[in-house]
SERO-4910 file (N, C-alpha, C, O; in steps of 0.05 Angstrom, whole numbers):
BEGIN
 pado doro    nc1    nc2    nc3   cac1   cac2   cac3    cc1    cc2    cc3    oc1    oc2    oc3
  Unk    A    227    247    645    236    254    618    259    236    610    278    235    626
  Unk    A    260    224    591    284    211    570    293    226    552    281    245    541
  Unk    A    316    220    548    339    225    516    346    211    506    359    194    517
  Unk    A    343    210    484    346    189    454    371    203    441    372    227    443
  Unk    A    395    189    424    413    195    413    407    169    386    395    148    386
  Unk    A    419    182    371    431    180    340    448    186    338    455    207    348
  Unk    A    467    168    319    497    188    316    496    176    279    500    153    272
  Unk    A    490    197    264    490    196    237    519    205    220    530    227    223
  Unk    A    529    184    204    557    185    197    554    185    170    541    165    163
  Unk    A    560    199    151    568    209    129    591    221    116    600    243    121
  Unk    A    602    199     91    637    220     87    630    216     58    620    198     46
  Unk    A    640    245     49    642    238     18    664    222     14    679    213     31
  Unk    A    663    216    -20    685    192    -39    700    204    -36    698    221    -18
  Unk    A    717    202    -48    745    213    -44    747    214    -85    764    226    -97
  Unk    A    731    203    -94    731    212   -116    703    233   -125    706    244   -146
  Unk    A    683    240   -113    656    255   -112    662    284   -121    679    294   -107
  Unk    A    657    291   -130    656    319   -136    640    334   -113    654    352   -102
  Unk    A    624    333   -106    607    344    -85    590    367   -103    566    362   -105
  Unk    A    596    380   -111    586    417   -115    575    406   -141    559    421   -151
  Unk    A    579    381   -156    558    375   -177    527    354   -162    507    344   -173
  Unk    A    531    355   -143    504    341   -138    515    306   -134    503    292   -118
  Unk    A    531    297   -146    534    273   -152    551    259   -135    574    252   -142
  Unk    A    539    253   -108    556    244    -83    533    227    -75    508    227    -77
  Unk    A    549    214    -66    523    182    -50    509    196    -30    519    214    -18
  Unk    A    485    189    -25    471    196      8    470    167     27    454    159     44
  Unk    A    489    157     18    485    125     33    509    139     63    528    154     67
  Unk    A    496    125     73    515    130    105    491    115    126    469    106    121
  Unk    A    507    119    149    495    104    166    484    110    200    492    131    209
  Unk    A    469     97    215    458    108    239    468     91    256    467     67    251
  Unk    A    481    102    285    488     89    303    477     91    328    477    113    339
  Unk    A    469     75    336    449     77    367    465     71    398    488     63    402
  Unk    A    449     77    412    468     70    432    472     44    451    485     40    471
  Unk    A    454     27    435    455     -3    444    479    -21    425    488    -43    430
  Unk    A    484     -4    400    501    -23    399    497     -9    364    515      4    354
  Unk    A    479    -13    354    457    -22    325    468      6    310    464     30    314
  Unk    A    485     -9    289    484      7    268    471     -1    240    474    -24    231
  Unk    A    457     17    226    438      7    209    449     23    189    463     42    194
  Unk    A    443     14    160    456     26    128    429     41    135    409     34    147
  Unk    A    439     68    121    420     83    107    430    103     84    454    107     79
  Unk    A    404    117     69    405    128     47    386    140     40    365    130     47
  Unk    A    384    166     24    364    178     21    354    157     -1    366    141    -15
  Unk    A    320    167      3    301    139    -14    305    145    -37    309    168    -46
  Unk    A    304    120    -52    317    115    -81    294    134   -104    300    145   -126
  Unk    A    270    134    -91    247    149    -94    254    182   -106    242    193   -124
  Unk    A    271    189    -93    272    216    -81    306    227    -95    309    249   -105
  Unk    A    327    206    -94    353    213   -100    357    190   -120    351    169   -109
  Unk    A    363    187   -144    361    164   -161    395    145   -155    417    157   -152
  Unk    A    393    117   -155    416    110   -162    429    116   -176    417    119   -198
  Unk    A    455    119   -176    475    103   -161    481    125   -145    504    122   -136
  Unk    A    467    150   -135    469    168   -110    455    158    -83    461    167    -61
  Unk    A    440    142    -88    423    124    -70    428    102    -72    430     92    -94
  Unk    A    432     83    -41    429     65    -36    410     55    -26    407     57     -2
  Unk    A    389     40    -44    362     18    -37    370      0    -27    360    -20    -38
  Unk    A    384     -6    -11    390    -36     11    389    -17     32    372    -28     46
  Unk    A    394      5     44    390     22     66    371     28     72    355     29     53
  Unk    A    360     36     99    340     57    104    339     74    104    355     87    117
  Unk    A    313     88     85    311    119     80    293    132    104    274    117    109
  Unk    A    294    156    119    283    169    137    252    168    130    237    178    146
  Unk    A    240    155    106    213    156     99    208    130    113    192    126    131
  Unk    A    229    107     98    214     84    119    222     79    143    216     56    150
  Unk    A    235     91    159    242     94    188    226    108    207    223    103    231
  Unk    A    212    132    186    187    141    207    164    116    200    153    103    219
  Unk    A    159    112    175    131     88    176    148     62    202    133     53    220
  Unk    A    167     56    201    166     27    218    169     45    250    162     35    271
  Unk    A    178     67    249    180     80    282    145     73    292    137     59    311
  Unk    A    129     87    274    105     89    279     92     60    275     74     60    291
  Unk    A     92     44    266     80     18    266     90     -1    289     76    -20    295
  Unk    A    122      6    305    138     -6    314    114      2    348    106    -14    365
  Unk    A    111     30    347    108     47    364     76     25    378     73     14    400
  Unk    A     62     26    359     32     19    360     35     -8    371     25    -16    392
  Unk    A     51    -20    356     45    -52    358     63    -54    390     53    -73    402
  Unk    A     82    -43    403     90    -49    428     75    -39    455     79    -47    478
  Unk    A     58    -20    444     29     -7    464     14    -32    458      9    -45    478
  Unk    A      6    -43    435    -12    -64    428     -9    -77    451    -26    -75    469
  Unk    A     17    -96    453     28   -112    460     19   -114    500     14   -133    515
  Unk    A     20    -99    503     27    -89    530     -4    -89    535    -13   -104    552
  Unk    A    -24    -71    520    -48    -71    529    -65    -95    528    -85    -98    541
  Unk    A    -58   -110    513    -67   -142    503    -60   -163    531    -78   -177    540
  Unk    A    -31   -165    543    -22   -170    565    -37   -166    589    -43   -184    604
  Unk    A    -43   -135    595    -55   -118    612    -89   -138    618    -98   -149    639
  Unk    A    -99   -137    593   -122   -151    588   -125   -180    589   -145   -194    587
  Unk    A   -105   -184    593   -109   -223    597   -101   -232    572   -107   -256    571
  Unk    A    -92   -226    551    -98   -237    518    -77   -248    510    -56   -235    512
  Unk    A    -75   -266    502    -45   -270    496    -41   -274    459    -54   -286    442
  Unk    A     -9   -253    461    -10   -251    433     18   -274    428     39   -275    441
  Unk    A     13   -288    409     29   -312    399     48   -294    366     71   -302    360
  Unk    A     36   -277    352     47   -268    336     32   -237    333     13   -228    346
  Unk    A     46   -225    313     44   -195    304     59   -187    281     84   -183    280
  Unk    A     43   -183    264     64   -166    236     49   -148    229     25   -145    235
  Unk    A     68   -132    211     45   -106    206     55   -104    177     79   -109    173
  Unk    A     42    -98    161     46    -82    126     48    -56    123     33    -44    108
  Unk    A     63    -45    136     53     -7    146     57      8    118     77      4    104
  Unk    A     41     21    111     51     32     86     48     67     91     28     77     99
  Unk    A     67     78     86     63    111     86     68    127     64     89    126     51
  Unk    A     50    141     59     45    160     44     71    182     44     81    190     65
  Unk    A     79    190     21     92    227     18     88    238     -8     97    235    -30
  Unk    A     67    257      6     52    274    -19     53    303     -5     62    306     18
  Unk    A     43    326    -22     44    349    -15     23    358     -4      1    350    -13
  Unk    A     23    378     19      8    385     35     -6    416     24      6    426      5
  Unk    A    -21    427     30    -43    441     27    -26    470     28    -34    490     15
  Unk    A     -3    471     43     20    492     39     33    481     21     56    488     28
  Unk    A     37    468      1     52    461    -21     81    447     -7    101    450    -20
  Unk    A     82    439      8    107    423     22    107    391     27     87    383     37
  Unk    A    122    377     22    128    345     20    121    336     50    136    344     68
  Unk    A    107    325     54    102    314     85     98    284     81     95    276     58
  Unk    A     99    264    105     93    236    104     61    245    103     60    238    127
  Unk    A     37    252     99     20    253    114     -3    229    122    -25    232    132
  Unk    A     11    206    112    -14    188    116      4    168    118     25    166    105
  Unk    A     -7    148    139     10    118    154    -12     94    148    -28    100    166
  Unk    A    -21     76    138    -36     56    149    -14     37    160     10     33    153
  Unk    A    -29     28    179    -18      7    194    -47    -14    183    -71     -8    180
  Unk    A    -31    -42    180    -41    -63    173    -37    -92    197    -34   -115    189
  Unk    A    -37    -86    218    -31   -111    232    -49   -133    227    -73   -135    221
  Unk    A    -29   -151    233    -46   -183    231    -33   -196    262    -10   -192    270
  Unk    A    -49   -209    275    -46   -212    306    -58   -244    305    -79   -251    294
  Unk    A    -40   -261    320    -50   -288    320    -52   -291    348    -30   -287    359
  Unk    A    -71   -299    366    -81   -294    391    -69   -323    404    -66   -343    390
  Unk    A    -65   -322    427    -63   -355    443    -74   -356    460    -86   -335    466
  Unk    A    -76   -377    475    -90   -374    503   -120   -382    506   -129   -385    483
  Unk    A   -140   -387    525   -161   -398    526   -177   -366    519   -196   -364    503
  Unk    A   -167   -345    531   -190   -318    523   -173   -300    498   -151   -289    495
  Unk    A   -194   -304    483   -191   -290    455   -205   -263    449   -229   -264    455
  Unk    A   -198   -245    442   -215   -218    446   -232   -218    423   -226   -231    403
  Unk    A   -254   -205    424   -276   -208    401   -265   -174    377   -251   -155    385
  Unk    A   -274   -177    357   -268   -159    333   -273   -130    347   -261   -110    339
  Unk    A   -294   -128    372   -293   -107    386   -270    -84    409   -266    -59    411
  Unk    A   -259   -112    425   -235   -109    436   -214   -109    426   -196   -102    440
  Unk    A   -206   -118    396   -187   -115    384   -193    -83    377   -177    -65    382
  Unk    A   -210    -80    368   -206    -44    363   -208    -24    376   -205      0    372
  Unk    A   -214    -42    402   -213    -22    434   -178    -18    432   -162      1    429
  Unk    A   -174    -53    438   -137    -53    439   -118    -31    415    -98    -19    423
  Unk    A   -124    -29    397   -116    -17    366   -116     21    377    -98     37    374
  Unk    A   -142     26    389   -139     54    398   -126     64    413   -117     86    413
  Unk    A   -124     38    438   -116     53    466    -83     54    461    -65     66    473
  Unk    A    -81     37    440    -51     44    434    -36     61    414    -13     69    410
  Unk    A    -65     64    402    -55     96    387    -53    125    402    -37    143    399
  Unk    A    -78    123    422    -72    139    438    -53    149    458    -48    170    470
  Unk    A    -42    116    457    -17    122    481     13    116    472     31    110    487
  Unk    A     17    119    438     43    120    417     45    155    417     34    175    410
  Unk    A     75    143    434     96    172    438    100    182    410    106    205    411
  Unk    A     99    171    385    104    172    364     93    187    350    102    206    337
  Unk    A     69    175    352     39    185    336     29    204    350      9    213    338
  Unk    A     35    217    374     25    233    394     57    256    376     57    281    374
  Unk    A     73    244    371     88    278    362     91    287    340    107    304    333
  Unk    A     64    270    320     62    279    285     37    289    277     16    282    288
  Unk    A     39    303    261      0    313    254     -4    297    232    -22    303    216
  Unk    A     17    268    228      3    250    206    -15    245    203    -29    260    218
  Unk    A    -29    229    189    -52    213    192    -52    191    195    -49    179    174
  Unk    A    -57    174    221    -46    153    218    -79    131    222    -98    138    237
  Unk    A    -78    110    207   -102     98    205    -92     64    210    -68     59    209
  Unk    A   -113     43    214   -113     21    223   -133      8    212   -156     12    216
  Unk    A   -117    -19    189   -126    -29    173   -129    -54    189   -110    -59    204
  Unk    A   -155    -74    191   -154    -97    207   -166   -118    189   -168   -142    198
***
Protein backbone atom coordinates (compact mmCIF):
# COMPACT_ATOMS: atom_id res chain seq x y z
CA UNK A 1 0.00 0.00 0.00
CA UNK A 2 1.11 3.78 -0.82
CA UNK A 3 0.16 7.37 0.44
CA UNK A 4 -0.17 10.28 -1.72
CA UNK A 5 -0.28 13.88 -0.11
CA UNK A 6 -1.46 17.30 -1.41
CA UNK A 7 -1.13 20.22 0.53
CA UNK A 8 -3.80 22.79 -0.94
CA UNK A 9 -3.20 26.52 0.12
CA UNK A 10 -5.81 29.06 -0.01
CA UNK A 11 -6.07 32.70 1.77
CA UNK A 12 -8.58 35.18 1.18
CA UNK A 13 -7.73 39.18 0.00
CA UNK A 14 -7.39 41.07 2.56
CA UNK A 15 -9.72 43.25 0.65
CA UNK A 16 -12.66 40.19 -0.25
CA UNK A 17 -15.62 40.37 1.41
CA UNK A 18 -16.02 36.63 1.60
CA UNK A 19 -19.93 36.25 2.75
CA UNK A 20 -20.73 38.04 -0.71
CA UNK A 21 -19.44 35.22 -2.86
CA UNK A 22 -16.81 37.51 -4.39
CA UNK A 23 -13.36 36.00 -3.30
CA UNK A 24 -10.84 34.41 -5.80
CA UNK A 25 -10.72 30.44 -5.94
CA UNK A 26 -7.18 30.78 -7.29
CA UNK A 27 -4.72 29.11 -4.84
CA UNK A 28 -2.42 26.50 -5.15
CA UNK A 29 -1.24 22.62 -4.84
CA UNK A 30 1.91 21.45 -3.29
CA UNK A 31 3.39 18.03 -3.73
CA UNK A 32 5.88 16.34 -2.07
CA UNK A 33 8.61 16.30 -4.68
CA UNK A 34 8.94 19.65 -4.72
CA UNK A 35 5.91 20.91 -7.53
CA UNK A 36 3.74 23.52 -6.78
CA UNK A 37 1.20 24.18 -9.38
CA UNK A 38 -1.47 27.52 -9.72
CA UNK A 39 -4.84 26.45 -9.42
CA UNK A 40 -8.46 27.67 -9.55
CA UNK A 41 -11.82 26.70 -9.71
CA UNK A 42 -12.67 26.37 -13.72
CA UNK A 43 -13.41 29.57 -15.28
CA UNK A 44 -16.36 27.40 -16.65
CA UNK A 45 -17.94 27.00 -13.41
CA UNK A 46 -16.75 30.37 -11.25
CA UNK A 47 -16.57 33.35 -13.74
CA UNK A 48 -13.58 35.80 -13.74
CA UNK A 49 -12.14 37.75 -12.04
CA UNK A 50 -13.15 35.00 -9.16
CA UNK A 51 -11.31 32.53 -11.30
CA UNK A 52 -8.09 32.11 -12.45
CA UNK A 53 -7.76 30.53 -16.19
CA UNK A 54 -3.89 30.30 -16.16
CA UNK A 55 -4.41 27.65 -13.19
CA UNK A 56 -5.57 24.22 -12.92
CA UNK A 57 -9.04 23.52 -12.28
CA UNK A 58 -9.76 19.96 -10.44
CA UNK A 59 -11.78 19.19 -13.88
CA UNK A 60 -8.59 19.30 -15.84
CA UNK A 61 -6.46 17.59 -13.29
CA UNK A 62 -8.66 14.61 -13.19
CA UNK A 63 -8.73 14.49 -17.31
CA UNK A 64 -4.65 14.77 -17.39
CA UNK A 65 -4.46 12.31 -13.94
CA UNK A 66 -6.33 9.87 -16.19
CA UNK A 67 -4.67 10.35 -19.57
CA UNK A 68 -1.26 10.73 -17.55
CA UNK A 69 -2.36 7.36 -15.85
CA UNK A 70 -2.94 5.36 -19.31
CA UNK A 71 -0.21 6.63 -21.23
CA UNK A 72 2.58 5.53 -18.36
CA UNK A 73 0.88 1.76 -18.26
CA UNK A 74 1.10 2.36 -22.17
CA UNK A 75 4.53 3.05 -21.85
CA UNK A 76 5.67 0.21 -19.77
CA UNK A 77 3.54 -2.43 -21.64
CA UNK A 78 4.96 -1.29 -25.08
CA UNK A 79 8.63 -1.78 -23.36
CA UNK A 80 7.45 -5.11 -21.81
CA UNK A 81 6.63 -6.09 -25.54
CA UNK A 82 9.77 -5.18 -27.33
CA UNK A 83 8.21 -1.79 -28.97
CA UNK A 84 9.79 1.09 -28.73
CA UNK A 85 7.99 4.31 -28.18
CA UNK A 86 9.99 7.51 -29.54
CA UNK A 87 7.00 9.87 -28.73
CA UNK A 88 3.39 10.13 -27.03
CA UNK A 89 0.77 12.96 -26.69
CA UNK A 90 -2.59 12.73 -25.93
CA UNK A 91 -5.74 15.45 -26.62
CA UNK A 92 -7.71 14.08 -23.52
CA UNK A 93 -10.88 15.81 -23.47
CA UNK A 94 -13.49 15.30 -20.46
CA UNK A 95 -16.82 15.67 -20.24
CA UNK A 96 -19.02 17.42 -17.00
CA UNK A 97 -22.60 16.96 -17.45
CA UNK A 98 -25.30 15.69 -15.19
CA UNK A 99 -25.87 12.35 -14.21
CA UNK A 100 -29.12 10.34 -14.14
CA UNK A 101 -29.40 11.39 -10.20
CA UNK A 102 -29.36 14.95 -11.33
CA UNK A 103 -25.66 15.61 -9.99
CA UNK A 104 -22.52 17.22 -11.91
CA UNK A 105 -20.05 14.35 -12.54
CA UNK A 106 -16.90 14.24 -15.05
CA UNK A 107 -18.65 11.34 -16.66
CA UNK A 108 -16.91 10.86 -19.84
CA UNK A 109 -12.88 11.02 -20.68
CA UNK A 110 -11.62 10.40 -24.29
CA UNK A 111 -8.23 9.88 -24.48
CA UNK A 112 -6.78 10.66 -27.93
CA UNK A 113 -3.17 9.40 -28.07
CA UNK A 114 -0.90 9.72 -30.93
CA UNK A 115 2.25 7.34 -30.46
CA UNK A 116 5.30 7.53 -32.82
CA UNK A 117 6.93 4.01 -32.67
CA UNK A 118 11.01 3.38 -33.12
CA UNK A 119 12.84 0.51 -33.48
CA UNK A 120 12.99 -2.37 -36.15
CA UNK A 121 9.44 -4.09 -34.48
CA UNK A 122 6.47 -1.93 -34.87
CA UNK A 123 3.15 -3.20 -33.45
CA UNK A 124 0.29 -3.64 -35.98
CA UNK A 125 -3.26 -1.49 -35.40
CA UNK A 126 -4.11 -4.79 -33.49
CA UNK A 127 -1.45 -4.65 -30.73
CA UNK A 128 -1.79 -1.16 -30.36
CA UNK A 129 -5.32 -1.80 -29.05
CA UNK A 130 -4.18 -4.86 -27.17
CA UNK A 131 -1.43 -2.22 -25.65
CA UNK A 132 -4.40 0.72 -25.14
CA UNK A 133 -6.50 -1.96 -22.99
CA UNK A 134 -4.07 -3.68 -20.95
CA UNK A 135 -3.37 -0.33 -19.76
CA UNK A 136 -6.67 0.70 -19.05
CA UNK A 137 -7.10 -2.17 -17.23
CA UNK A 138 -4.18 -1.77 -15.17
CA UNK A 139 -4.76 2.51 -14.55
CA UNK A 140 -4.95 2.91 -10.71
CA UNK A 141 -6.92 5.86 -11.85
CA UNK A 142 -9.46 4.63 -14.07
CA UNK A 143 -9.83 1.53 -11.81
CA UNK A 144 -11.12 4.22 -8.91
CA UNK A 145 -13.86 6.19 -11.20
CA UNK A 146 -17.17 4.91 -12.68
CA UNK A 147 -16.24 7.45 -15.55
CA UNK A 148 -16.40 6.57 -18.81
CA UNK A 149 -13.38 6.50 -20.13
CA UNK A 150 -12.85 5.73 -24.01
CA UNK A 151 -9.81 5.59 -26.55
CA UNK A 152 -9.69 7.55 -29.58
CA UNK A 153 -6.85 6.16 -32.04
Amino acid sequence: MSTYTATIRWKRGVSEAYSDGRYSRAHEWAFDGGAVVSASASPHIVLAPHSDAAGVDPEEAFVASLASCHMLFLLDFARRGGFVVDSYSDEAEGVLAKRADGRMAMTRVTLRPRIAWGGDKVPDASKVAELHHQAHEACFIANSVTTEVTIEQ
